[in-house]
N, C-alpha and C positions, 0 to 999 in steps of 0.2 A: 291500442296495444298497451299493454300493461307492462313499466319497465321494472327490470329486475333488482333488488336491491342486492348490496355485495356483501357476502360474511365479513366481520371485522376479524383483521389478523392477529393472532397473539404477538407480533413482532410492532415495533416502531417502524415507523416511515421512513427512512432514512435518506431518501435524497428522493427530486421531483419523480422521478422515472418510477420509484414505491408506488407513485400514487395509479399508477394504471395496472397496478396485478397486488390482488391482492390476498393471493393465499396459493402455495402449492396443491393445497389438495383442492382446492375449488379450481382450479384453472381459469379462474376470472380475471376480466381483464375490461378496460371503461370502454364503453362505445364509444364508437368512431375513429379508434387507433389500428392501423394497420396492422399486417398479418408482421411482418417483420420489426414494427417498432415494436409490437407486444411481445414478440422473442426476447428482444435485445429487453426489453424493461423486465422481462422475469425473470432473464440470465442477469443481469445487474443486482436485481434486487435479493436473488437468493444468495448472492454471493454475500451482499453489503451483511443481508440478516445472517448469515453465515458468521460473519466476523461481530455484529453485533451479541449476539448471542453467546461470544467468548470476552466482551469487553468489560467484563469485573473482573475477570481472572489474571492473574499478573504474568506478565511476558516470559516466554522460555525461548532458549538460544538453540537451534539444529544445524548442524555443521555440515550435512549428506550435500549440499549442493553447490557447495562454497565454489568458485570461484577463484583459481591459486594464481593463474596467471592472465596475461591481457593486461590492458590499461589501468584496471581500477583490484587487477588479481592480491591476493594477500602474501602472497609470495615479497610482494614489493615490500613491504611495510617492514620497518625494522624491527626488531628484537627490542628495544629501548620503547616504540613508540608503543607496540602494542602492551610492556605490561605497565609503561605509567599513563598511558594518555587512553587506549580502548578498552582494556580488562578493567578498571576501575569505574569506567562510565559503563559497561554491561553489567556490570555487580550493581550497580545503583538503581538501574531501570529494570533487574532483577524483581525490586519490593514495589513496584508499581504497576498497575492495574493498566491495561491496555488504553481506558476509558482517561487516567489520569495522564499517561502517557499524549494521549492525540488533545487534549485540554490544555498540555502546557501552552502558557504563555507565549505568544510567540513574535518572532520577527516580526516586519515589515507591519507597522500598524494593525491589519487584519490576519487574518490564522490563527497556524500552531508553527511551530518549528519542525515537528516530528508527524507526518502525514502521507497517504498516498498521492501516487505519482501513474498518471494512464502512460503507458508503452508508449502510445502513440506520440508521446510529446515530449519523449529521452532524443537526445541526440542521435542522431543518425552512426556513428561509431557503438552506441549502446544497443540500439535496436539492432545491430550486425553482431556484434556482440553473444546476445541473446539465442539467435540464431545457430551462431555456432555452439553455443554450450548447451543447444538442445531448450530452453528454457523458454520459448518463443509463444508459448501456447497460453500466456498469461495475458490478462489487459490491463494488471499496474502492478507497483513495486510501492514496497512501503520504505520512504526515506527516513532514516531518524537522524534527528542533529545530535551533533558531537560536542560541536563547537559553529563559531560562525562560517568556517570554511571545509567543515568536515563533516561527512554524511556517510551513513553505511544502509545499503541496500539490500533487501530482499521480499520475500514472499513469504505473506501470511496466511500459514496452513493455522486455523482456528486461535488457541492462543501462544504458537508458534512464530517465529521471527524463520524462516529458512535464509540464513546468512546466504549473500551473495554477493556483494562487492563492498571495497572501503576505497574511499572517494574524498584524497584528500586537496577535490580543484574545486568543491562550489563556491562559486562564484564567477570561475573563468571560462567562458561556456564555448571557449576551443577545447580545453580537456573535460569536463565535467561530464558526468550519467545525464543530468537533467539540466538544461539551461535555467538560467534565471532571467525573469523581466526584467530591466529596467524599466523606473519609472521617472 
């Protein structure tokens, strides 16, 4: 039997799970992968090329989803914090490119500082959280750093940021959206 070879995709690979689907319209997918891991890898994969496909474009701010109140709500945040310490760092990553943005430099030896975050792996107050603001239907948030203990969360609709929480406990992973390892 004669195996089928696969169209190459106009998109980059972007993480392993890329490499078993390799095109919307072909609906291919590598032999020997199951009926549900080749779901999950084309739903992965059309999202990542989703967001790749917007990553020269420089970030924009959407406020529709925001998050005022709860634990990490904006309602919290002072008047003083937000116009010298978050309006200043949103105007700066204004002039940068999504692609330059996940590239910064980042903490802990390996990364970036500013990167996705799967649901699955927020703290259990953030994942209840989500639920009740209706927001639950997502499989990660995109963290951006502020500083070393400050991170603001949302959902990236193409080269959109959808503002949704400002989080100023990472590190302390009884209050924080998303724990941190120790290592």
């Amino acid at each position: 039997m004669a195996t089928r070879s696969f169209r190459r995709s106009p998109w980059p690979s972007t993480t392993a799970a890329c490499s078993l689907y390799r095109g919307p319209e072909a609906g291919e997918t590598a032999a020997g992968a199951s009926s549900s891991c080749q779901r999950q890898a084309a739903s992965h994969c059309l999202a990542r090329r989703s967001h790749t496909l917007h990553d020269r474009e420089t970030i924009v701010w959407a406020f529709g989803i925001v998050d005022l109140d709860g634990p990490w709500g904006w309602r919290t945040t002072a008047a003083r914090v937000w116009w010298t310490e978050i309006l200043p760092k949103l105007r700066d990553f204004e002039s940068m490119t999504w692609a330059e943005i996940m590239r910064a430099a980042g903490g802990r030896a390996r990364g970036n500082n500013s990167h996705f975050v799967e649901v699955r792996n927020l703290t259990g107050l953030a994942k209840a959280r989500l639920a009740e603001i209706r927001q639950d239907d997502v499989s990660e948030l995109f963290s951006l750093r502020l500083s070393a203990t400050v991170r603001i969360y949302g959902i990236r609709d193409r080269r959109a940021l959808k503002l949704l929480w400002y989080d100023p406990y990472h590190g302390s992973n009884a209050r924080a959206v998303h724990p941190v390892r120790r290592r």
